[in-house]
NUBARO-773916 format. One record per residue: x, y, z of N, C-alpha, C, CB in turn; chain; residue in one letter. Coordinates in Angstrom, 1 decimal. Glycine has a CB too. Layout:
// residues N
REC     n_x     n_y     n_z    ca_x    ca_y    ca_z     c_x     c_y     c_z    cb_x    cb_y    cb_z  chaine  residu
REC       X       Y       Z       X       Y       Z       X       Y       Z       X       Y       Z       A       a
...
END
This chain:
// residues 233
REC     n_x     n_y     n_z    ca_x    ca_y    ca_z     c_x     c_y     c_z    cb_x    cb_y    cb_z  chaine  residu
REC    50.8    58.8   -34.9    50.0    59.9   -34.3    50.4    60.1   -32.8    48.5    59.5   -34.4       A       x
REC    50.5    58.8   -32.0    51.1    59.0   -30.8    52.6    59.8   -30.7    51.2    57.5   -30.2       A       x
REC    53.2    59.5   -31.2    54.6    59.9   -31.3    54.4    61.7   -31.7    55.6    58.9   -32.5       A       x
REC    54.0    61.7   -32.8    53.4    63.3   -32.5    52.9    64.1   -31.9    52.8    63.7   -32.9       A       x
REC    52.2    63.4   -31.1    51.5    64.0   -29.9    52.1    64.6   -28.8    50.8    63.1   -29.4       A       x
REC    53.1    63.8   -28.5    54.4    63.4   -27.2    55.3    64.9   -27.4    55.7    61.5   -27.6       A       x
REC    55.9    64.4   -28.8    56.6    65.9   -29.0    56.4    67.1   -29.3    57.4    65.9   -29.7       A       x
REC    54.8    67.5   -29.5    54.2    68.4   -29.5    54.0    68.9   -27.8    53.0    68.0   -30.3       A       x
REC    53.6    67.8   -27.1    53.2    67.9   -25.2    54.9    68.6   -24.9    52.8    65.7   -24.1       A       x
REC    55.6    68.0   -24.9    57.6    68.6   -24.7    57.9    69.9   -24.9    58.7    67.9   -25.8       A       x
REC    57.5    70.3   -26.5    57.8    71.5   -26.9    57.1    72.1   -25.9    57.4    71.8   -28.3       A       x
REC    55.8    72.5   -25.7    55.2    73.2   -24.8    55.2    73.1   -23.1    54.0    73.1   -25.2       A       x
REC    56.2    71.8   -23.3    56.6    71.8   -21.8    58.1    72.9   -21.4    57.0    69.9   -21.4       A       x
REC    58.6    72.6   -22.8    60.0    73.6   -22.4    59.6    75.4   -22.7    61.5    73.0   -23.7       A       x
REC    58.6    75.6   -23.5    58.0    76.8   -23.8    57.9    77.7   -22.5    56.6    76.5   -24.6       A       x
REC    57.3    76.7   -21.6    56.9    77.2   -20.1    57.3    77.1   -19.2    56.1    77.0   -19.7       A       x
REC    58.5    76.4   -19.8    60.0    76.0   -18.2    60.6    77.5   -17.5    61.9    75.1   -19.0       A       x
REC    60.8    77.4   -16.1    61.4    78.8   -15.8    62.8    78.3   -16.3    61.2    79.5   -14.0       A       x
REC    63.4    79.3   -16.5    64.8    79.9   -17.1    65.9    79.1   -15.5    64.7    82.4   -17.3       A       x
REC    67.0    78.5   -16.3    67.9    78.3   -15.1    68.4    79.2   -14.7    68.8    77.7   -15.2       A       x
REC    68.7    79.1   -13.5    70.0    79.9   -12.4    71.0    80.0   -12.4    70.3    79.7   -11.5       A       x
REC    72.4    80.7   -13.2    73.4    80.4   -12.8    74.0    80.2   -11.4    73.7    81.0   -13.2       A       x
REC    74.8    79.5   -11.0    75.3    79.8    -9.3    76.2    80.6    -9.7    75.9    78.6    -8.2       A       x
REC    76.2    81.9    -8.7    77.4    83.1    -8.5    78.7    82.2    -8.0    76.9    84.4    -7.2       A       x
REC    79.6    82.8    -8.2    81.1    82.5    -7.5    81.8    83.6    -7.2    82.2    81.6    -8.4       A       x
REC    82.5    82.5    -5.7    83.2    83.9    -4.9    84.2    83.9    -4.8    83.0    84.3    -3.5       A       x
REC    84.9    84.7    -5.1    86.2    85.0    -5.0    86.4    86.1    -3.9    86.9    85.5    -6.4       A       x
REC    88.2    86.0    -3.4    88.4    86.8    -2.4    89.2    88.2    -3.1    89.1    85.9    -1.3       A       x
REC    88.9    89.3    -2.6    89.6    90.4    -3.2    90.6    90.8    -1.6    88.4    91.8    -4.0       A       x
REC    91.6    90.5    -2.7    92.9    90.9    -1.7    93.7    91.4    -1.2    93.3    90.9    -1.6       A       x
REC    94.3    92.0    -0.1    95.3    92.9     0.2    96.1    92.8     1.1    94.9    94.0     0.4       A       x
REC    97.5    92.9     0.9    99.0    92.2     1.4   100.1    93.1     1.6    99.6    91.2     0.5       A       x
REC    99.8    93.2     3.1   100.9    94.2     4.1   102.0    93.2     4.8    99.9    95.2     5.7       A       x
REC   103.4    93.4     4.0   104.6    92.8     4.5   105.2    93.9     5.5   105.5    92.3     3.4       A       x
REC   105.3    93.1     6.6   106.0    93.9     7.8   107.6    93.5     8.1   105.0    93.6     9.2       A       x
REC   108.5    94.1     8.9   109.4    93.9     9.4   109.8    94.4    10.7   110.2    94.1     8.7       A       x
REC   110.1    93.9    11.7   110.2    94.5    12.9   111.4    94.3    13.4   109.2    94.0    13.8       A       x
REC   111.8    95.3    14.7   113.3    94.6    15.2   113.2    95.2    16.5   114.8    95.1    14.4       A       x
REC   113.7    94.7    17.9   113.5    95.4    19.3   114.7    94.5    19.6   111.8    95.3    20.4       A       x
REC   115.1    96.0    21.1   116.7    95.5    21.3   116.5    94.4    22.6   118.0    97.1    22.0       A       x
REC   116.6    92.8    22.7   116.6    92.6    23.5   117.7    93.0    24.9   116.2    91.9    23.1       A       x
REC   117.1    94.0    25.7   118.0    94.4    27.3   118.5    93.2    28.0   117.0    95.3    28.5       A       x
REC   119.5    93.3    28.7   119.7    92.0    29.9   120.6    92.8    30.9   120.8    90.3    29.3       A       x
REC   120.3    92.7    32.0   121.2    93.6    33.4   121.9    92.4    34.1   120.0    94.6    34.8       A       x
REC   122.2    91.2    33.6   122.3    89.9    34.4   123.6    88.8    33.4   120.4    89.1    34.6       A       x
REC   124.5    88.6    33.9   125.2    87.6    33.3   125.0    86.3    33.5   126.1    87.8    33.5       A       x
REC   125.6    85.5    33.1   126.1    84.2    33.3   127.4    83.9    33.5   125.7    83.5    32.5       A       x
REC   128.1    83.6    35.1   129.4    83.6    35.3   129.6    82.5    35.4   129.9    84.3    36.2       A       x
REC   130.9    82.0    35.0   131.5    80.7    34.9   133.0    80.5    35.9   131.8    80.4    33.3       A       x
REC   132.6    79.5    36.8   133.9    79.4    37.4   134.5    77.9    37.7   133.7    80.2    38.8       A       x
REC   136.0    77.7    38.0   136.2    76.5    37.4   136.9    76.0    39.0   137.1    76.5    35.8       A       x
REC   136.5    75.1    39.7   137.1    74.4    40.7   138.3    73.5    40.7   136.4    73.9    41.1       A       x
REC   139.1    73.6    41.0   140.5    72.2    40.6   140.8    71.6    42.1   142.5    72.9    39.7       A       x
REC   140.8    70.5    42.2   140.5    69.7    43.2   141.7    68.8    43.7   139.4    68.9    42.7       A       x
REC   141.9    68.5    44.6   143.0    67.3    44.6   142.8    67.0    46.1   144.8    67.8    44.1       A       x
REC   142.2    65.5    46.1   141.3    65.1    47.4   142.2    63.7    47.4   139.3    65.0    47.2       A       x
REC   141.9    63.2    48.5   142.5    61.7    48.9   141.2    60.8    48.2   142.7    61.5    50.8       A       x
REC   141.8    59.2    48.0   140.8    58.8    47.3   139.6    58.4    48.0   141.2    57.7    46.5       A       x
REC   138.4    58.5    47.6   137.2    58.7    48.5   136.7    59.7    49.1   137.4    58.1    49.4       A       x
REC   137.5    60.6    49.0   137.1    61.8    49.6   136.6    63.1    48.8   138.1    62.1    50.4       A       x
REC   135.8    62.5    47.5   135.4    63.6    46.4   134.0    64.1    47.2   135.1    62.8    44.6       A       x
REC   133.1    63.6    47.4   132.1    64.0    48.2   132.5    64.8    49.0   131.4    63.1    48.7       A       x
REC   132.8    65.2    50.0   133.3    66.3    50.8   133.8    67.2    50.1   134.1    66.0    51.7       A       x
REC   134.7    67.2    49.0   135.6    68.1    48.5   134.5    68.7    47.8   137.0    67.6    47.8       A       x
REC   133.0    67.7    46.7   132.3    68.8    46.5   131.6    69.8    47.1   131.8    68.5    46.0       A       x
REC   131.0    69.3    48.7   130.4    70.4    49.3   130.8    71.5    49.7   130.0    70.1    50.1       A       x
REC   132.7    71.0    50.0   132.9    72.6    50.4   133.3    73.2    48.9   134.3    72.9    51.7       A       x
REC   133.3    72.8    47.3   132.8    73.9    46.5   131.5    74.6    46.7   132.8    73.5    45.4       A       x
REC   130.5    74.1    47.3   129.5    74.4    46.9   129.2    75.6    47.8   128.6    73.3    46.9       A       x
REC   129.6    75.7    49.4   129.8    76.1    50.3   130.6    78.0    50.1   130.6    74.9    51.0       A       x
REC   132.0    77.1    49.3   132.5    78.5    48.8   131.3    79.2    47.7   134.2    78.2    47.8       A       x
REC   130.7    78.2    46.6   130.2    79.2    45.5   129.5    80.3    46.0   129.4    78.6    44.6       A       x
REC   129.1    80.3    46.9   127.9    80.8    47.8   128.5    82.0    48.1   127.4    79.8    49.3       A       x
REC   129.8    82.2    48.5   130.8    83.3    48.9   131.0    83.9    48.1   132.1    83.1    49.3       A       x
REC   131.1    83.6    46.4   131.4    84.5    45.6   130.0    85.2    45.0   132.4    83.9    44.6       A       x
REC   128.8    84.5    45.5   127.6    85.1    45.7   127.0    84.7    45.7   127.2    85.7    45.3       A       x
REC   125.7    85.1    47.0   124.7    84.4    47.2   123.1    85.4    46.4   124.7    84.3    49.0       A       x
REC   123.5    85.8    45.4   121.8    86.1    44.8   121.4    85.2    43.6   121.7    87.8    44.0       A       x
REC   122.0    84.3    43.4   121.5    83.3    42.4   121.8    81.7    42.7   122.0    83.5    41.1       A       x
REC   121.1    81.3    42.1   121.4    79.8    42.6   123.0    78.8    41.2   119.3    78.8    42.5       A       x
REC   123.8    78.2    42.3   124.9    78.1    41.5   124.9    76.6    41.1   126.2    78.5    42.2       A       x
REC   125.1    76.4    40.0   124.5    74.9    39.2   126.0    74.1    38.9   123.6    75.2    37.3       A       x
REC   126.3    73.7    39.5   127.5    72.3    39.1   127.1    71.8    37.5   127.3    70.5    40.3       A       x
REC   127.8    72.4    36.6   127.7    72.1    34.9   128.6    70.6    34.6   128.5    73.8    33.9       A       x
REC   129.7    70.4    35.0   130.8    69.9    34.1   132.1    69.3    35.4   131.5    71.3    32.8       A       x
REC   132.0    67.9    35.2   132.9    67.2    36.0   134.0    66.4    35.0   131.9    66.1    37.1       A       x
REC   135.3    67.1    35.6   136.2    66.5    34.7   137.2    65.8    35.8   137.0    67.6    33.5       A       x
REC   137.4    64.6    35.6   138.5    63.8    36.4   140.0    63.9    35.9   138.1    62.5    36.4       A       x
REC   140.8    64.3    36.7   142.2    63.7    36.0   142.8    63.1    36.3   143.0    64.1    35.8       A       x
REC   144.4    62.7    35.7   144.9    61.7    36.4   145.4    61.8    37.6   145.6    61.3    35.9       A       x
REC   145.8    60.5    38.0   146.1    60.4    40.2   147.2    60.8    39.7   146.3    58.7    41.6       A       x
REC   147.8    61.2    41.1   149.5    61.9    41.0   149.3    61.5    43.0   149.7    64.4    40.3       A       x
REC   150.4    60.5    43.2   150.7    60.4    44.3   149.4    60.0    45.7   151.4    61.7    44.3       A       x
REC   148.4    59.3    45.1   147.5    58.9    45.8   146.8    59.9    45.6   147.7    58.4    47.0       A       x
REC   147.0    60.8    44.9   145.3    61.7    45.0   144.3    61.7    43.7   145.5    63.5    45.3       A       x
REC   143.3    62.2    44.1   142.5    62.2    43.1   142.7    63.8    42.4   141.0    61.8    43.6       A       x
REC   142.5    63.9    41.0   142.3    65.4    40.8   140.5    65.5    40.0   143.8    66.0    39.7       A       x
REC   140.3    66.9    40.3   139.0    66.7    39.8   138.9    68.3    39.2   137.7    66.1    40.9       A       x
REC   138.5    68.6    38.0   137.8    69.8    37.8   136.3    70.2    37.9   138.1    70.1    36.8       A       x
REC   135.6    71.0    38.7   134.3    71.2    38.0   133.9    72.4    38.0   133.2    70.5    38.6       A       x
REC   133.0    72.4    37.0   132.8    73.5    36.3   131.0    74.1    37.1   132.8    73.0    34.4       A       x
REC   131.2    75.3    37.3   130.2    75.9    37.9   129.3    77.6    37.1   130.9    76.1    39.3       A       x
REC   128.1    77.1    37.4   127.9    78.2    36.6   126.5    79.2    37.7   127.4    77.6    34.7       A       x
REC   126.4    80.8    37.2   125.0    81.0    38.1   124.8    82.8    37.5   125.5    80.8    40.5       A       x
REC   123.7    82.4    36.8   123.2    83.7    36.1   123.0    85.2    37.6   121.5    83.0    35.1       A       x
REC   123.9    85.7    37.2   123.8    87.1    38.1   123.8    88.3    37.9   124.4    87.3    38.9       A       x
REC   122.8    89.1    39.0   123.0    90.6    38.5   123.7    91.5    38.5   122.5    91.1    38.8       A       x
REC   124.0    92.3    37.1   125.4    93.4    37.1   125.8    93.8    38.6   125.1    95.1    36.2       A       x
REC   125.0    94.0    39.4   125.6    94.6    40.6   126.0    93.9    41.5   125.0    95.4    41.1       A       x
REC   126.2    92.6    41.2   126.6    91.4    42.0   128.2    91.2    41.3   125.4    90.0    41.8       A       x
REC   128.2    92.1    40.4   130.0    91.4    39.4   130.9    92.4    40.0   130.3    91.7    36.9       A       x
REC   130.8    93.3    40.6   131.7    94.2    40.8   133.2    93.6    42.1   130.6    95.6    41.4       A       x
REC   134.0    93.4    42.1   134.6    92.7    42.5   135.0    91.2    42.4   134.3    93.0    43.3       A       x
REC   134.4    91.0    41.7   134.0    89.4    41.7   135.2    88.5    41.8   133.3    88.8    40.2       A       x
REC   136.1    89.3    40.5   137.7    88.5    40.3   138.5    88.1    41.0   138.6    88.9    39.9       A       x
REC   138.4    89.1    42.1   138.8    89.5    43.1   138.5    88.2    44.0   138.2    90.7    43.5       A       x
REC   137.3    88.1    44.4   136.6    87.1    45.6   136.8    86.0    44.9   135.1    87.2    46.1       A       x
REC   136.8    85.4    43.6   137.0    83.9    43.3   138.6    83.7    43.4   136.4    83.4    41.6       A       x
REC   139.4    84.8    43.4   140.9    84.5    43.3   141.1    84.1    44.9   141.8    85.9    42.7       A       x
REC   140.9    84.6    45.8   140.7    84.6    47.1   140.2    83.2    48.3   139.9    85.8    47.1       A       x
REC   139.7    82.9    47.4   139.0    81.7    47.7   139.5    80.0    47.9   138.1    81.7    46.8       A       x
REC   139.6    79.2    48.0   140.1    77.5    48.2   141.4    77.8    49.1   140.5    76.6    46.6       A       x
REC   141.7    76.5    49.1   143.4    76.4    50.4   143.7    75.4    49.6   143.4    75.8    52.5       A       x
REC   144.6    74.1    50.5   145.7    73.5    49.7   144.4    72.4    49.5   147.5    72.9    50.5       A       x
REC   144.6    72.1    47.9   144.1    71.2    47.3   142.7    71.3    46.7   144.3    70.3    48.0       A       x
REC   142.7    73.0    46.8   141.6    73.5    46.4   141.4    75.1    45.6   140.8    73.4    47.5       A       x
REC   141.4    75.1    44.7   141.7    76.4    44.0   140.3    76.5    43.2   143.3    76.3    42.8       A       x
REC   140.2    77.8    42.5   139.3    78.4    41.8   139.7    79.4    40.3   138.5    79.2    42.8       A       x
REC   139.1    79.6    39.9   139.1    80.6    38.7   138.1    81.1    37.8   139.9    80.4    38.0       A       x
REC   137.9    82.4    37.7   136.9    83.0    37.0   137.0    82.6    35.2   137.2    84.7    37.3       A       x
REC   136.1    81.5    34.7   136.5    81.1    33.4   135.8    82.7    32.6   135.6    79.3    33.0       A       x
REC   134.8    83.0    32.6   134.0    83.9    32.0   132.7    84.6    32.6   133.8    83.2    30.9       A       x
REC   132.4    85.7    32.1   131.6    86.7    32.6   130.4    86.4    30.8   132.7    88.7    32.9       A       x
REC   129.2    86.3    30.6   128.4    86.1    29.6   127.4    87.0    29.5   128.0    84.9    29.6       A       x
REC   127.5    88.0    28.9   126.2    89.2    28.9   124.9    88.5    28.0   126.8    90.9    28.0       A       x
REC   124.8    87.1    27.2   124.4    87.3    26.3   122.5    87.3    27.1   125.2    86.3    25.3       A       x
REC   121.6    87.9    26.6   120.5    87.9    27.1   119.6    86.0    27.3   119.9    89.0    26.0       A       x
REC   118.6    86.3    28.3   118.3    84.9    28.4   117.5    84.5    27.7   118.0    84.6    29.5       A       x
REC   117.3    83.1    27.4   115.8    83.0    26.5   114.4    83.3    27.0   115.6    81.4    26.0       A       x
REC   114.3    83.6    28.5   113.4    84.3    28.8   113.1    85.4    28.3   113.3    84.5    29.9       A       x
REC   114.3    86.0    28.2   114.7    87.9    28.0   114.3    87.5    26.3   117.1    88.5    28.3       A       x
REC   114.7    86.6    25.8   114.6    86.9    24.2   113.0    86.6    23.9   115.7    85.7    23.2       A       x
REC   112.4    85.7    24.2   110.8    85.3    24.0   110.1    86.7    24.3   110.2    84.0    25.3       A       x
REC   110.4    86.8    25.4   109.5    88.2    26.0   109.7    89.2    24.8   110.3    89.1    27.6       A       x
REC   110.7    89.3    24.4   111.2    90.8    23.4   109.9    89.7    22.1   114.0    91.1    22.7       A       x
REC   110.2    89.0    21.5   109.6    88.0    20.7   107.9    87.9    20.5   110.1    86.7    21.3       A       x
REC   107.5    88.3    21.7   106.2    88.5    22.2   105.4    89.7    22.2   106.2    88.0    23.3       A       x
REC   106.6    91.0    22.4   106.4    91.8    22.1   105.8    92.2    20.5   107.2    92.0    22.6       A       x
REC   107.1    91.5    20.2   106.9    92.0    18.7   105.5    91.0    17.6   108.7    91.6    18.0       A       x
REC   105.1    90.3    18.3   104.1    90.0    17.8   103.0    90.8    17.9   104.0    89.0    18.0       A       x
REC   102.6    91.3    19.4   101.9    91.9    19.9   101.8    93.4    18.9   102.3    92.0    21.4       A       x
REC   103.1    94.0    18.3   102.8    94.7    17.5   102.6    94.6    16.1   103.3    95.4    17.8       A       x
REC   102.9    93.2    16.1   102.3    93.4    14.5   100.8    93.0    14.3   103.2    92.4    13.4       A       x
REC    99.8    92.2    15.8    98.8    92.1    15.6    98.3    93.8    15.5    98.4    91.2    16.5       A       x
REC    98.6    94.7    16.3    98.2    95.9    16.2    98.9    96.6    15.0    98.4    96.5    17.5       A       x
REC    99.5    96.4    14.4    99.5    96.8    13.1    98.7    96.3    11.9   100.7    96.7    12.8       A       x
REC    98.5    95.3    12.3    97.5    94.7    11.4    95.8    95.1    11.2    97.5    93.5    11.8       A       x
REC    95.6    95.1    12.7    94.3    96.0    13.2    94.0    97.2    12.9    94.2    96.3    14.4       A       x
REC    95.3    98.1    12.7    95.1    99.2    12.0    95.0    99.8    10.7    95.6    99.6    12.3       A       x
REC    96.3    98.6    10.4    95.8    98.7     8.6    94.1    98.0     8.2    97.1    97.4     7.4       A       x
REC    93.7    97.1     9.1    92.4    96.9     8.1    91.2    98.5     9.4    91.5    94.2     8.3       A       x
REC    91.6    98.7     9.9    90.3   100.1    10.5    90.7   101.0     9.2    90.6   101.2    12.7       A       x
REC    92.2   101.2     8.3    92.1   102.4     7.3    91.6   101.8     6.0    93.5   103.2     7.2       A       x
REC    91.5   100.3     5.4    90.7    99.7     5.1    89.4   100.0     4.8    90.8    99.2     5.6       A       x
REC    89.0    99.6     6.1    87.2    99.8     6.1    86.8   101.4     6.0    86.4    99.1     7.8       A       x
REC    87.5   102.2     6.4    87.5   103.7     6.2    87.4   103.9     4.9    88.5   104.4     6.8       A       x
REC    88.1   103.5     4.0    88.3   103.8     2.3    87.5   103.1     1.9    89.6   103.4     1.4       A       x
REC    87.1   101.6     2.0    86.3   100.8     1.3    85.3   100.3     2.0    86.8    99.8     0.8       A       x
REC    84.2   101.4     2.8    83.5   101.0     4.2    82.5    99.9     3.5    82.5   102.5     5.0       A       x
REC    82.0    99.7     2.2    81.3    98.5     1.6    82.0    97.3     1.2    80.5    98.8     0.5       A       x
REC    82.9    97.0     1.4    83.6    96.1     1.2    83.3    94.7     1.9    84.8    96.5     1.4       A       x
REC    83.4    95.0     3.3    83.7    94.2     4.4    85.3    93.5     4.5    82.7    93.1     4.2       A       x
REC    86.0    94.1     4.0    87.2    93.7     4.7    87.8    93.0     5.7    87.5    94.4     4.8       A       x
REC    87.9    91.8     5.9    88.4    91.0     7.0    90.4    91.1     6.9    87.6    89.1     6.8       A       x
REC    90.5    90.6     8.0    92.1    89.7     8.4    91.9    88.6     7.8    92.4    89.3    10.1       A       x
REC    92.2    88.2     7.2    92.5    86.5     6.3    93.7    85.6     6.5    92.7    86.7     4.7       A       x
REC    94.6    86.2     7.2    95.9    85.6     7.2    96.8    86.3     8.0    96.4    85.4     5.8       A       x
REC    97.8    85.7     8.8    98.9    86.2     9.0   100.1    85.3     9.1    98.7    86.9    10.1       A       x
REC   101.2    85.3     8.7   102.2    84.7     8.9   103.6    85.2     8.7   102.1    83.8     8.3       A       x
REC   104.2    84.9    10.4   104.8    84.9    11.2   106.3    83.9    10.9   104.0    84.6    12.3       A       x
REC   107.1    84.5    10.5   108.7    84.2    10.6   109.5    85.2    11.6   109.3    84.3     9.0       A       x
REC   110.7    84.4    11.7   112.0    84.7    12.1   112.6    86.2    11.1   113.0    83.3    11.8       A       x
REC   113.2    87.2    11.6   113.9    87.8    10.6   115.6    87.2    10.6   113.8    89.5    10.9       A       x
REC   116.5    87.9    10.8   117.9    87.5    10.5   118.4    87.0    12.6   119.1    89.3     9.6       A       x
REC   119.2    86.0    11.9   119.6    85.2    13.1   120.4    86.7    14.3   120.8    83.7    12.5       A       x
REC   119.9    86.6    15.4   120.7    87.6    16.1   121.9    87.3    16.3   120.1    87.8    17.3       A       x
REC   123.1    88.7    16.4   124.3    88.7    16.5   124.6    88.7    18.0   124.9    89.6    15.8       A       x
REC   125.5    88.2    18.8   126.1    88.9    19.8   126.8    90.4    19.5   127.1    88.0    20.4       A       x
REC   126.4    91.5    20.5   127.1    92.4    20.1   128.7    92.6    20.6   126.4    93.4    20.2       A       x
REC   129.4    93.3    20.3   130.8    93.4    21.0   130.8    93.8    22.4   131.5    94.5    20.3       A       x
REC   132.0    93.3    23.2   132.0    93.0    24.3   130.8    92.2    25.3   132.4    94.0    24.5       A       x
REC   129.9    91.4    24.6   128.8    90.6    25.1   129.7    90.0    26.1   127.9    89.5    24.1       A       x
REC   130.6    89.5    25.3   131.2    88.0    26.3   132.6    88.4    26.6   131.4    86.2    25.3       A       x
REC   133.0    88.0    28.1   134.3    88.8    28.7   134.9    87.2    29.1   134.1    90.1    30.4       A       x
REC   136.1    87.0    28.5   136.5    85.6    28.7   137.5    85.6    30.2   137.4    85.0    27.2       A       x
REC   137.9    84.9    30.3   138.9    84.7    31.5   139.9    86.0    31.6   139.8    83.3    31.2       A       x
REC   140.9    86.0    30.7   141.7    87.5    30.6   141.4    88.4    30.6   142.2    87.8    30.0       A       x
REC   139.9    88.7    30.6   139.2    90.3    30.4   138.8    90.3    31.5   137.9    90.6    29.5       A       x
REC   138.3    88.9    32.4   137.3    89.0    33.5   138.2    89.8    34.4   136.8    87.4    34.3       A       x
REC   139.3    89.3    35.2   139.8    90.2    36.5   139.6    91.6    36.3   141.3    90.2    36.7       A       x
REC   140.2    92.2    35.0   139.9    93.8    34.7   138.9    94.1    35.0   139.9    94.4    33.6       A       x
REC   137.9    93.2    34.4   136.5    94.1    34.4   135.7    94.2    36.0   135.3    93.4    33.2       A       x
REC   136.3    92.7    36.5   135.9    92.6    37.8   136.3    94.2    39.0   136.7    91.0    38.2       A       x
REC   137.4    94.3    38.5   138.5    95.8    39.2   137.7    97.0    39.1   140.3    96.2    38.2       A       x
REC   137.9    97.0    38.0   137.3    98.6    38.0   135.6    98.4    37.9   137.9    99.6    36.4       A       x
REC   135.1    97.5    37.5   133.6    97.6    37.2   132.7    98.5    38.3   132.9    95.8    37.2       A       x
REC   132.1    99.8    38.3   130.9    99.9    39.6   129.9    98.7    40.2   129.8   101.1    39.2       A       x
REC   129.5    99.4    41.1   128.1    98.8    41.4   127.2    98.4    40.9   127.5    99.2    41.7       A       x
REC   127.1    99.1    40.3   126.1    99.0    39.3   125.8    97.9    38.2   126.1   100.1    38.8       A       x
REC   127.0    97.8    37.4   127.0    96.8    36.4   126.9    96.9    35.1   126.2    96.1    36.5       A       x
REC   126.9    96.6    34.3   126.6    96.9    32.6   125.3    96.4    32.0   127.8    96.2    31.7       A       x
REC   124.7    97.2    31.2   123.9    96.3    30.3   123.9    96.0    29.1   123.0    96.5    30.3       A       x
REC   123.9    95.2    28.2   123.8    95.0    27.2   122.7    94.0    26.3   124.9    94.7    27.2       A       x
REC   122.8    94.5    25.3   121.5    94.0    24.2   122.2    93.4    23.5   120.5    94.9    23.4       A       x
REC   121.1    92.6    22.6   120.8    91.8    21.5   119.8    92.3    20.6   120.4    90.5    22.0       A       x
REC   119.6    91.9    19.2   118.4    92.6    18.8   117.3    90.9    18.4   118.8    93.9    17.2       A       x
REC   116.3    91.3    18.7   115.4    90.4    18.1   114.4    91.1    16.4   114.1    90.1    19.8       A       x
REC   114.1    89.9    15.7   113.4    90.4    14.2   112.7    89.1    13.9   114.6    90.8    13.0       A       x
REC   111.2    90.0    13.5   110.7    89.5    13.0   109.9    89.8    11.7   110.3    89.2    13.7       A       x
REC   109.5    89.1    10.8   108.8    89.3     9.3   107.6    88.8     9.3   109.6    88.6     8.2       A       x
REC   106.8    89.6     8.9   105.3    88.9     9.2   104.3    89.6     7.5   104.4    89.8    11.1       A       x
REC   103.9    89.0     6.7   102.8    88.8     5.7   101.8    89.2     6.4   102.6    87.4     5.0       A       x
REC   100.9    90.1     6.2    99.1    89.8     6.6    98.2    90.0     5.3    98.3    91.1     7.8       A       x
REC    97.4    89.2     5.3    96.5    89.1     4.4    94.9    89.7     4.7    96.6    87.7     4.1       A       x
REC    94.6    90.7     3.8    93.0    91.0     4.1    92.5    90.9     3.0    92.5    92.3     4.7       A       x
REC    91.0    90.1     2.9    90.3    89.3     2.1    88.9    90.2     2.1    90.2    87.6     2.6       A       x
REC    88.1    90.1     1.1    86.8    90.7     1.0    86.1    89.8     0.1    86.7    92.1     0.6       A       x
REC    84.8    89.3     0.7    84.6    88.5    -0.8    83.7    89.0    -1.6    84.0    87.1    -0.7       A       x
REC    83.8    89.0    -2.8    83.4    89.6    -3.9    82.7    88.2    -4.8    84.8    90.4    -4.6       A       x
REC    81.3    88.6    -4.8    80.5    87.7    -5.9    80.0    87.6    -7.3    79.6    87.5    -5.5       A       x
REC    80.3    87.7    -8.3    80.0    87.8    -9.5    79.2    86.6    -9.9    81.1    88.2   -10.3       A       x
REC    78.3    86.9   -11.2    77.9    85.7   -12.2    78.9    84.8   -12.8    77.1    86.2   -13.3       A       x
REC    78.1    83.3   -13.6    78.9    83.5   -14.6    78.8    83.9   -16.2    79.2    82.7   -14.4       A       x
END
C-alpha cells in the first residue's frame, strides 16, 4: 500500500514539473578580408665604404689610426665614420702593415666628388680607396615604410567592417582577428649598389644633389569579422 502511494505522489510530482531549458549556443558568423599591400621604401643617403692601407713602424699603429680618423673627416664631415674591419698583414722590412675598413652612412649630396677626395688623400705609408657606394635603404627607412603599411591595413579594416554594419546594421559585427605577415622578401633594385669600379665614375659626374633609390616593402594581412549568432538546440 505504501509503495503505491509513493509512485502515485511522483507521478503527480512530474505532472507539475516546469518543462526544462535548453541552453542556446553561440556561434560566430564570419567574414574574411585577405589583403596585400606594397610601398616603395625611398632612401636619399648611402652607405660608403672606404679602405685604409697602412704601413707604420712597429708600435706606432695607434697614431697611424688617428690620423685615419682625422682624414675620414675630410672626405666628410656630415656623418659619423665607424672603423668596421681591422686586417693585419705581413711585416716587410720592420714595418707593420694594416688595413682598415671604414664605413659612414651619407647624404646623396655629400657623394658628389667623393672619388675624387678619397683618391687625394694619405702620404707615404698611408693610402685610401673608395671600396663602395650602398644605396640600399636603412632599417629605419624599412620599419617606417613597415609601419606605414600596417597603419593602412588597420584602416582598411575599419572600413570594411563601417560597410558591414551599413548592410547588416543588426548584426553587431565586430573585428575578431587580424593577422599580419611578411609578403615576398625585398629585392635590391638595379644599380642599388656601386662597387669600387663604378664608384670613381659616379663620384665624377654625379650633381649635387645625389640619387635616390627604393626598395619595395610587402605585406599580407587576413582580417576576421565575427558576429555572434545564438540559436537553440
Amino acid at each position: 500500500m505504501t509503495r503505491l502511494f509513493l509512485s502515485a505522489a511522483f507521478a503527480v510530482l512530474m505532472l507539475f514539473a516546469s518543462p526544462v531549458v535548453q541552453a542556446e549556443t553561440v556561434r560566430d558568423d564570419t567574414v574574411t578580408l585577405d589583403l596585400s599591400l606594397e610601398k616603395w621604401v625611398e632612401t636619399d643617403s648611402a652607405t660608403v665604404t672606404v679602405v685604409a692601407d697602412l704601413a707604420v713602424k712597429a708600435g706606432g699603429f695607434g697614431v697611424a689610426r688617428a690620423a685615419v680618423q682625422m682624414d675620414l673627416t675630410k672626405i666628410s664631415d656630415k656623418a659619423p665614420w665607424r672603423l668596421v674591419g681591422y686586417d693585419r698583414l705581413r711585416d716587410e722590412a720592420g714595418f707593420e702593415r694594416w688595413r682598415i675598413t671604414a664605413e659612414a652612412r651619407l647624404p646623396g649630396t655629400a657623394l658628389g666628388g667623393i672619388g675624387s677626395t678619397v683618391g687625394d688623400l694619405g702620404e707615404a705609408g698611408r693610402s685610401y680607396a673608395l671600396l663602395g657606394i650602398d644605396f640600399t635603404p636603412t632599417l629605419a627607412e624599412r620599419e617606417a615604410a613597415q609601419a606605414d603599411l600596417r597603419a593602412e591595413i588597420y584602416q582598411r579594416a575599419a572600413d570594411e567592417l563601417a560597410r558591414l554594419k551599413a548592410v547588416y546594421p543588426d548584426r553587431g559585427y565586430r573585428v575578431a582577428a587580424i593577422h599580419i605577415a611578411p609578403g615576398a622578401t625585398p629585392r635590391p633594385q638595379p644599380a642599388m649598389m656601386l662597387r669600387s669600379e663604378a664608384a670613381p665614375k659616379f663620384a665624377a659626374d654625379a650633381s649635387g644633389g645625389g640619387d635616390s633609390v627604393a626598395q619595395k616593402a610587402e605585406l599580407r594581412a587576413s582580417v576576421r569579422f565575427a558576429a555572434e549568432v545564438r540559436s537553440g538546440d
